[in-house]
Rosetta silent file (secondary structure, phi, psi, omega in degrees, C-alpha in Angstrom):
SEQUENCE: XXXXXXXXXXXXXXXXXXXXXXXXXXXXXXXXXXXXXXXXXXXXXXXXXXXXXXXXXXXXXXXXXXXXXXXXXXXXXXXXXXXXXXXXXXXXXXXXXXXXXXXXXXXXXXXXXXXXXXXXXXXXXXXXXXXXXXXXXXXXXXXXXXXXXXXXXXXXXXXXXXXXXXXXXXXXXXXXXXXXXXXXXXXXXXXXXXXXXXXXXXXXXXXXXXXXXXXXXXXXXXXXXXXXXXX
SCORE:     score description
SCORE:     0.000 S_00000001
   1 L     0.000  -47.439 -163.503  125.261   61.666  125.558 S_00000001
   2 H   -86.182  -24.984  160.396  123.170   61.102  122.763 S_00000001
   3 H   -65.631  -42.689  151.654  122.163   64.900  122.982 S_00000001
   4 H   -48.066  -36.912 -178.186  125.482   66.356  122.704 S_00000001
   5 H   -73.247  -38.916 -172.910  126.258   63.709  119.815 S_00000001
   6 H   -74.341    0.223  172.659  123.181   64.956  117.866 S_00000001
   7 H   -67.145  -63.269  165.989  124.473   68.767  118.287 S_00000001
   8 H   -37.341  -55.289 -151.698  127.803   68.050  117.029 S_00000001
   9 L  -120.760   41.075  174.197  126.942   66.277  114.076 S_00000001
  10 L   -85.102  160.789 -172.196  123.740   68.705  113.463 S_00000001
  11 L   -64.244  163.985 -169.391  123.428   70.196  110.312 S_00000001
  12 E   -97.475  141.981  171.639  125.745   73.069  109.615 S_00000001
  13 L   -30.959  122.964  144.267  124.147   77.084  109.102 S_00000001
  14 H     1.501  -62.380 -167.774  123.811   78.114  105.298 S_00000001
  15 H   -82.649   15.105  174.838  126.431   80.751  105.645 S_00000001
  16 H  -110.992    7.072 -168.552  129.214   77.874  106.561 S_00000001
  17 H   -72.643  -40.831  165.426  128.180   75.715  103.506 S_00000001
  18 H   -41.593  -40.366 -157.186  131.149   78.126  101.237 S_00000001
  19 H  -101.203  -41.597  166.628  133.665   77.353  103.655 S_00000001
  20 H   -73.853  -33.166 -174.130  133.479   73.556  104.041 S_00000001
  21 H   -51.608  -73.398 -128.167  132.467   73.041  100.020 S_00000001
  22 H   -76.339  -46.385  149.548  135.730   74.732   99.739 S_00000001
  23 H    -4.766  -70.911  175.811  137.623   73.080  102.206 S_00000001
  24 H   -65.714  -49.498  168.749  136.654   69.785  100.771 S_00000001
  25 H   -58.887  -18.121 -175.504  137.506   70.728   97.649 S_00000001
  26 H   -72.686  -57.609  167.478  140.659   71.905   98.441 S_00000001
  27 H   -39.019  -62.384 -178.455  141.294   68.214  100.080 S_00000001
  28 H   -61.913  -40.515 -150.917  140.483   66.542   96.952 S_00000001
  29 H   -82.018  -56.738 -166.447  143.052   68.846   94.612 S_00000001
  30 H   -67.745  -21.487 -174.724  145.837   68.584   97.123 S_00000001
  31 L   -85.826   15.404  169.087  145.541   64.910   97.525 S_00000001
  32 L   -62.191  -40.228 -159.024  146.949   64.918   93.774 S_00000001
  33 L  -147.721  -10.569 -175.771  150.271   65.919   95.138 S_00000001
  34 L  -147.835  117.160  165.437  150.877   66.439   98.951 S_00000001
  35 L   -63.836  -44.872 -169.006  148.766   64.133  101.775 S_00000001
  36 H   -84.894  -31.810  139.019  149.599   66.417  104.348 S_00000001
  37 H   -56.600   47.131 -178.189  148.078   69.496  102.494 S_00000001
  38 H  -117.149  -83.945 -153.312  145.261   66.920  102.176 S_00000001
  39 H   -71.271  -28.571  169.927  144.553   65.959  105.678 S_00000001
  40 H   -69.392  -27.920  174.800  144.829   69.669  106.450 S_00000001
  41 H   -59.931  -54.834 -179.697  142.398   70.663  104.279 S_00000001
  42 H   -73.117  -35.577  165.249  140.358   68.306  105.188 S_00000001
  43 H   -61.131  -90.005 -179.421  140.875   68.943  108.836 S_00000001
  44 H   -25.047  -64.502  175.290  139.410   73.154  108.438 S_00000001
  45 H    -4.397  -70.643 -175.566  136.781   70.882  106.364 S_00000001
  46 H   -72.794  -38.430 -173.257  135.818   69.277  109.559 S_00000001
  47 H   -63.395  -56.872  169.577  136.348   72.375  111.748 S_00000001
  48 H   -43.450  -58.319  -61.983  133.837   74.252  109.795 S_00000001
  49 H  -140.636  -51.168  167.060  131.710   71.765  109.561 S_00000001
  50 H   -98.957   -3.851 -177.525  131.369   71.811  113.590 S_00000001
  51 H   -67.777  -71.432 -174.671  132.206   75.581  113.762 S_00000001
  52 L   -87.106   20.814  145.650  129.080   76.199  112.059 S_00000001
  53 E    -1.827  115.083  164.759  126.755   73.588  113.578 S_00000001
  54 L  -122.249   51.361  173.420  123.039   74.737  113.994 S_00000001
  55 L   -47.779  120.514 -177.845  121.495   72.351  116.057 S_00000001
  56 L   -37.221  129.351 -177.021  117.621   72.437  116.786 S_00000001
  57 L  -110.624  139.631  173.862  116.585   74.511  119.974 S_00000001
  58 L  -112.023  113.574 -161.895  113.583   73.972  122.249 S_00000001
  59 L  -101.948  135.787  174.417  112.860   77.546  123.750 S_00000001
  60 L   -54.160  161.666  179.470  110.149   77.983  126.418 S_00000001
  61 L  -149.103   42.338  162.316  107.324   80.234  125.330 S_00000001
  62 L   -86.032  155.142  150.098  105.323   81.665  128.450 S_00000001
  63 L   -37.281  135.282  166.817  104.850   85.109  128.013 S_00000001
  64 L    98.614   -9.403 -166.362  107.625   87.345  129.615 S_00000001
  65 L  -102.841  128.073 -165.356  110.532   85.184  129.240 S_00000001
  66 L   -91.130  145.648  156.689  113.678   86.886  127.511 S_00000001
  67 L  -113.254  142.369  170.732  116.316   83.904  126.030 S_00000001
  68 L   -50.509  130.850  154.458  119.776   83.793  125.261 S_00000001
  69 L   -73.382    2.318 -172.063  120.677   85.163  122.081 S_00000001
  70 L  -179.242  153.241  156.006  123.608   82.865  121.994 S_00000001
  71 L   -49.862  150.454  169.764  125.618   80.327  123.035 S_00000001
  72 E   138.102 -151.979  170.730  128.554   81.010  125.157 S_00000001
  73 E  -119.123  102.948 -169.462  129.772   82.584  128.394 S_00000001
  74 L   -40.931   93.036  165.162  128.070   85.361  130.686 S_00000001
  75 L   -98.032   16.117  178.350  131.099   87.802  130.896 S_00000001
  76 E  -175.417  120.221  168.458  129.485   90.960  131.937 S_00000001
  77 E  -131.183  126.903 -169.506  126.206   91.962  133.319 S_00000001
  78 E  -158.236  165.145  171.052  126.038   95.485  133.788 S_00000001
  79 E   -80.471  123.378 -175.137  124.274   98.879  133.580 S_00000001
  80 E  -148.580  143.953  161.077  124.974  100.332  129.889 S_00000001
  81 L   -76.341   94.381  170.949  123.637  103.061  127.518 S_00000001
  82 L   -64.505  168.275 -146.026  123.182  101.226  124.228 S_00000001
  83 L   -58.055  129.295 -151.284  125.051  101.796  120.993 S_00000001
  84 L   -73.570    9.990 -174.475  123.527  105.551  120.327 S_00000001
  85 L   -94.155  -12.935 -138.948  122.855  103.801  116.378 S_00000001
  86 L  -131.923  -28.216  160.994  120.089  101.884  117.610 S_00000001
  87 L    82.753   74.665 -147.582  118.196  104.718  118.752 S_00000001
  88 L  -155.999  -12.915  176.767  117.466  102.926  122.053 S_00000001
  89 L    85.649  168.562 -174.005  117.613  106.368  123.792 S_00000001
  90 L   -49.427  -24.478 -158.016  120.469  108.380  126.522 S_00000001
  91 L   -82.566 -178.336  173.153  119.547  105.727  129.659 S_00000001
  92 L  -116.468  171.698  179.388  121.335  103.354  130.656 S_00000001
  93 E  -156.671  164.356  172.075  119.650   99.738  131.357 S_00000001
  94 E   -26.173   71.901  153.225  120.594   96.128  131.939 S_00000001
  95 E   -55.881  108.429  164.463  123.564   94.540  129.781 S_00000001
  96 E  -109.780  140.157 -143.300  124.037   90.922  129.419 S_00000001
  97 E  -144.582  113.748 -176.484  127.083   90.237  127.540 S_00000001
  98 E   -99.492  147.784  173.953  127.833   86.271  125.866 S_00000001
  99 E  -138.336  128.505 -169.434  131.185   85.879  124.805 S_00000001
 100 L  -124.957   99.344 -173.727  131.543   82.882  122.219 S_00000001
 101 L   -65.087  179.743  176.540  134.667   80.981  122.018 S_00000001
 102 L   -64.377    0.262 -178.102  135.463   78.890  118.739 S_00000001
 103 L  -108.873  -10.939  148.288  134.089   76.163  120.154 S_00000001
 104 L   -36.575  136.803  160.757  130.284   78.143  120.472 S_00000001
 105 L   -55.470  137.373  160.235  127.425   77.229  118.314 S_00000001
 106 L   -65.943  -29.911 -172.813  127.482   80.796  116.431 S_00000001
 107 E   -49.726  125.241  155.997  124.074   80.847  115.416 S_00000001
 108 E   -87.121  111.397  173.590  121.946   83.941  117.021 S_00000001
 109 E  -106.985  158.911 -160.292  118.549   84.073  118.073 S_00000001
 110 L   -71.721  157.243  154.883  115.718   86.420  118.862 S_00000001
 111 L   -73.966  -41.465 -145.453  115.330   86.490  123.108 S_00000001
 112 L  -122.788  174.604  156.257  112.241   87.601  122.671 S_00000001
 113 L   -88.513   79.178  178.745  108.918   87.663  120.280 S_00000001
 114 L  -115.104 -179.000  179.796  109.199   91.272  118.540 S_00000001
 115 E  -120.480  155.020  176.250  109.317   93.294  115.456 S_00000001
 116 E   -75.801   98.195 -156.659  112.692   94.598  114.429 S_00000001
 117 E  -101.742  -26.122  170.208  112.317   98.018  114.480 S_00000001
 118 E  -153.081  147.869  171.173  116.008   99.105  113.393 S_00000001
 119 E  -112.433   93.777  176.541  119.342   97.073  111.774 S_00000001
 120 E  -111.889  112.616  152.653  122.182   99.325  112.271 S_00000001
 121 E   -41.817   94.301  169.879  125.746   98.549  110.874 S_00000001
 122 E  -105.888  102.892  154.663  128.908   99.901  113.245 S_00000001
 123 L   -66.288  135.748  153.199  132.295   99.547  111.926 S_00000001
 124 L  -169.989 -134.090 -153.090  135.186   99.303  114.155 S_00000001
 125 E   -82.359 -179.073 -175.907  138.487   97.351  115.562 S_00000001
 126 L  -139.858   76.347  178.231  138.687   93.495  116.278 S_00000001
 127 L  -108.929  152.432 -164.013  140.041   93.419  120.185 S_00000001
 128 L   -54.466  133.456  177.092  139.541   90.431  121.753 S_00000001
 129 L   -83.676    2.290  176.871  135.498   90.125  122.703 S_00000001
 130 L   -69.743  -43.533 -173.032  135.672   88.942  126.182 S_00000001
 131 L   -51.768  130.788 -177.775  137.033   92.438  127.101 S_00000001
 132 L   -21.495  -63.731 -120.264  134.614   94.934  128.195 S_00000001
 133 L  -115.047  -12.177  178.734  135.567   97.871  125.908 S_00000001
 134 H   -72.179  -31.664  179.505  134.749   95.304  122.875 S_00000001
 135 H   -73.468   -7.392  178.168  131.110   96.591  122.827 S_00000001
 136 H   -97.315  -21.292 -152.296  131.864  100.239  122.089 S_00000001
 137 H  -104.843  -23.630 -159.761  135.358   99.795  120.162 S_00000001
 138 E   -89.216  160.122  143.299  134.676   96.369  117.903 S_00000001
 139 L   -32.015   99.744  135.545  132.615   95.718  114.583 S_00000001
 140 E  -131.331 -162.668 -137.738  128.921   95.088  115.064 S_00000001
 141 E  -152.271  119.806  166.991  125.786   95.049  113.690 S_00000001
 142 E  -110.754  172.044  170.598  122.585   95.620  116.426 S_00000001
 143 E  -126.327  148.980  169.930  118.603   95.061  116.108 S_00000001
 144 E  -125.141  109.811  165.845  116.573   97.563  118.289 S_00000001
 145 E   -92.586  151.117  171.198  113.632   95.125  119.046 S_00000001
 146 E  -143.992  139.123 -172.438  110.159   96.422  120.375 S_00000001
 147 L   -90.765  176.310 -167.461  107.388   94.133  121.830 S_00000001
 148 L   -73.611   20.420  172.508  103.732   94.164  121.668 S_00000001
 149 L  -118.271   21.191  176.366  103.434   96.261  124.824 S_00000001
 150 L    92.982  -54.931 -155.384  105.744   99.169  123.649 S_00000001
 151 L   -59.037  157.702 -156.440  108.935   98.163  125.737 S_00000001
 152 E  -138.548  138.631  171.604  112.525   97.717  123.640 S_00000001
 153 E  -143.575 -179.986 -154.360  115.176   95.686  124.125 S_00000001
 154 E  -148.817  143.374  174.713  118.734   95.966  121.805 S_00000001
 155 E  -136.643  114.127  149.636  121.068   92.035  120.415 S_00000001
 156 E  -108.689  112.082 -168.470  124.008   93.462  119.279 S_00000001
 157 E   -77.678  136.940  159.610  126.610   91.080  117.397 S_00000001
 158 E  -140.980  157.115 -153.233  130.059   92.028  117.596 S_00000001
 159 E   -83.649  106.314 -172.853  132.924   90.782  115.776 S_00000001
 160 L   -90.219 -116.809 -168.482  135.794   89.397  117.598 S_00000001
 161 L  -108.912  -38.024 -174.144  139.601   88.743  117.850 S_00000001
 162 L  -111.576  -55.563  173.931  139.218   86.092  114.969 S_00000001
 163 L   -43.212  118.120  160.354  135.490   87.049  113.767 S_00000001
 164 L  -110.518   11.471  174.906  135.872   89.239  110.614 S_00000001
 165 E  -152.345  125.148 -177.694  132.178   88.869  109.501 S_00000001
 166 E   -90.291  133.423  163.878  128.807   89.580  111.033 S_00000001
 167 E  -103.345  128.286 -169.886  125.799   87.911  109.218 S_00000001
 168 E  -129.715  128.879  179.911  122.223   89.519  109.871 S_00000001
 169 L  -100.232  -35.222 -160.308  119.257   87.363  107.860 S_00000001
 170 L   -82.018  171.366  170.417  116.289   89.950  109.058 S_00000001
 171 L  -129.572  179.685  174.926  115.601   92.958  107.626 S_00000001
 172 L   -83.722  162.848 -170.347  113.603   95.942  109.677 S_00000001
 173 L    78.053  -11.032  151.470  109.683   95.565  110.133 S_00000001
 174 L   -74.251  143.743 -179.026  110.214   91.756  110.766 S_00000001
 175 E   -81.116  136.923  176.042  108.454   90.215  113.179 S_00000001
 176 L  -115.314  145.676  179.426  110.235   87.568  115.060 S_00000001
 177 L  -105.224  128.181  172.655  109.770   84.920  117.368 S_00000001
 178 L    10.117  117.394  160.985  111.426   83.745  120.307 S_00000001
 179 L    69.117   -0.082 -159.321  114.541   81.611  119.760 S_00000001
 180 L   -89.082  118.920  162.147  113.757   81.729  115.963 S_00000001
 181 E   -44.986  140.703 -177.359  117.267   82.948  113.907 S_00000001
 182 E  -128.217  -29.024 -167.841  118.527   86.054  112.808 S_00000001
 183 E   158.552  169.422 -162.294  122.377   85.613  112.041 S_00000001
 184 E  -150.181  155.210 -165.860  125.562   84.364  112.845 S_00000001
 185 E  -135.560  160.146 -165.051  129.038   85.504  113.188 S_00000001
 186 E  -105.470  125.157  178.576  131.963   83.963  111.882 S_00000001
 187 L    43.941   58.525  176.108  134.383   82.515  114.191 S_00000001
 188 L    88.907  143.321 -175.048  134.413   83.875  118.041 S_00000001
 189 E   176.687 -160.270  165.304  132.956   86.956  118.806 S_00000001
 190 E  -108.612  137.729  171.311  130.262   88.604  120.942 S_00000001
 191 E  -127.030  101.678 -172.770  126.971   88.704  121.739 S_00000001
 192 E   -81.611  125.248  175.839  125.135   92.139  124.064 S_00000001
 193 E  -139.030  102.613 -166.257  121.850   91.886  125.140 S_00000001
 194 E   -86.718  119.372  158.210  119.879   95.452  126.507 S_00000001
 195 L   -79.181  146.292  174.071  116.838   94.932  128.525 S_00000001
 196 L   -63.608  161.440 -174.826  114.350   96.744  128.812 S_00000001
 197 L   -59.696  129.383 -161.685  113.956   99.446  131.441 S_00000001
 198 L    79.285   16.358 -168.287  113.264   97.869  134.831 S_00000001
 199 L  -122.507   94.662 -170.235  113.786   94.851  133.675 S_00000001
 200 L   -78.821  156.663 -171.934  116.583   93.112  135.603 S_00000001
 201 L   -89.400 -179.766 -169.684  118.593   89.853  134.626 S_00000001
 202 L  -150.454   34.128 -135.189  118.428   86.815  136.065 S_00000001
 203 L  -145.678  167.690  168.760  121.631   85.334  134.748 S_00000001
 204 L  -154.704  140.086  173.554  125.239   86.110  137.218 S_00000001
 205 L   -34.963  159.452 -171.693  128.852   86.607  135.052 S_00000001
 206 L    63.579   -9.934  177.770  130.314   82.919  134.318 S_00000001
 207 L   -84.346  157.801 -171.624  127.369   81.310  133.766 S_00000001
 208 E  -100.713  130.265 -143.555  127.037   79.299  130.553 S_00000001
 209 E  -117.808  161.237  129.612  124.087   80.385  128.530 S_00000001
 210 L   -67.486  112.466 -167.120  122.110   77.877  125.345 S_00000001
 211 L   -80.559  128.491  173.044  121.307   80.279  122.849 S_00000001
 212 L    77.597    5.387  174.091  117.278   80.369  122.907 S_00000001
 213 L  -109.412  -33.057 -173.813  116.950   77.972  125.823 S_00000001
 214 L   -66.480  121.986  155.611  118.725   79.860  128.645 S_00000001
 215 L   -50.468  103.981  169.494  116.309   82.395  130.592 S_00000001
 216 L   -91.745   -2.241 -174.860  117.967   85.628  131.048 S_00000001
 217 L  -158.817  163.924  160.835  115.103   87.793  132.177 S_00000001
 218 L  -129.699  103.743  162.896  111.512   87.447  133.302 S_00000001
 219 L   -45.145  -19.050 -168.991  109.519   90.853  132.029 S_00000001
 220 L  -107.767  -17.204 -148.407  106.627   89.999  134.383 S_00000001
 221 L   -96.507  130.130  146.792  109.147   88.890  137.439 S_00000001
 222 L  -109.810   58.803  152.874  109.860   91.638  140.332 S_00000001
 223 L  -135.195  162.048 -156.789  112.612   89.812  141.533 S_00000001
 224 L   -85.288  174.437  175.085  115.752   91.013  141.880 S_00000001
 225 L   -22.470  122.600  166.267  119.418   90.598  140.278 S_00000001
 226 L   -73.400  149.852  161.831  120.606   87.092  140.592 S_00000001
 227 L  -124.996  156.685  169.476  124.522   87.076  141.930 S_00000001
 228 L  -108.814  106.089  172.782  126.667   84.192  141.266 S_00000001
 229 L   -83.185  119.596  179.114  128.686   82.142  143.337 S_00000001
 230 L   -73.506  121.170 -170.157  131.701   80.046  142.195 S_00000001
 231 L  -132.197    0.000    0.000  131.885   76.429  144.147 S_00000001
């Protein structure tokens, strides 16, 4: 209980501090002349407020273990080529795919400990991100990470049905850490996450992932593809 209360009322991400300031501000001006443009005001106030919520994560750190890159819901784990901008090469390899309603922390984090090797920008459409077809057709913005043994893995944010803005903090040639932030997307969206070759998940669609806490992979593990039953 008291873990969920300190999430909620954790501090909120930099890039939502505009949007509640404003909010609030809005609240005071309106309560000159209308209460119910007030309390509305003040209500988005509070929505941001918990929209963008970045509450402290504690991510395991043996060697080999991949993390969620986000909060949300495992809607797709599949074999995919990733976005050809990322330079990630022709194969195709392991996609796990978070889909983050409005009520997801937003924040993003690395899976893994790597250097950023490319930031690539894709415009496109804003169809709802649970749907499949959102990682080739939507807005994002990927990192092509590569670890200290050579191997690559791809986090690509995309933009959703409501999300109109991808934030990326890193730039290329940083090194990153585990669970450590990179960016955040504004209001529901997506999150894709390409493993490296051979390297199978260990996650099944529907499951609910903790961005930087959840395991999605073991790099070291030969065992195979989890499936998931619903009970």
């Amino acid at each position: 209980m008291l873990d969920a209360l300190s999430s909620v009322l954790s501090p909120p991400h930099r890039a939502g501090i505009p949007f509640i300031a404003g909010a609030a501000a809005a609240a005071l001006v309106f309560g000159l002349f209308s209460q119910t443009l007030m309390w509305l005001a003040l209500a988005f106030a509070l929505f941001c407020a918990y929209f963008f919520r970045d509450p402290a994560r504690t991510t395991p750190t043996r060697a080999g273990l991949v993390v969620a890159p986000a909060d949300g819901r495992i809607v797709s784990v599949a074999e995919a080529v990733p976005p050809v901008e990322l330079g990630l090469g022709p194969e195709q390899r392991w996609r796990v795919a978070i889909f983050l309603s409005v009520l997801d922390v937003h924040v993003n984090r690395s899976p893994v400990d790597a250097t950023v090797t490319r930031i690539a920008y894709h415009p496109g459409k804003f169809v709802n991100a649970a749907a499949d077809k959102a990682s080739d057709e939507n807005e994002r913005n990927g990192l092509a990470l590569v670890l200290a043994d050579g191997r690559t893995l791809g986090v690509v944010q995309i933009a959703g049905l409501i999300a109109r803005r991808i934030v990326c903090e890193v730039k290329e040639g940083e090194v990153l850490a585990a669970g450590q932030r990179f960016g955040i997307i504004r209001f529901g969206s997506r999150t894709d996450l390409y493993l490296p070759h051979g390297v199978v998940p260990l996650v099944a669609e529907g499951q609910l992932t903790i961005g930087a806490e959840t395991v999605i992979a073991d790099l070291d593990s030969a065992e195979p593809r989890r499936i998931g039953v619903v009970r």
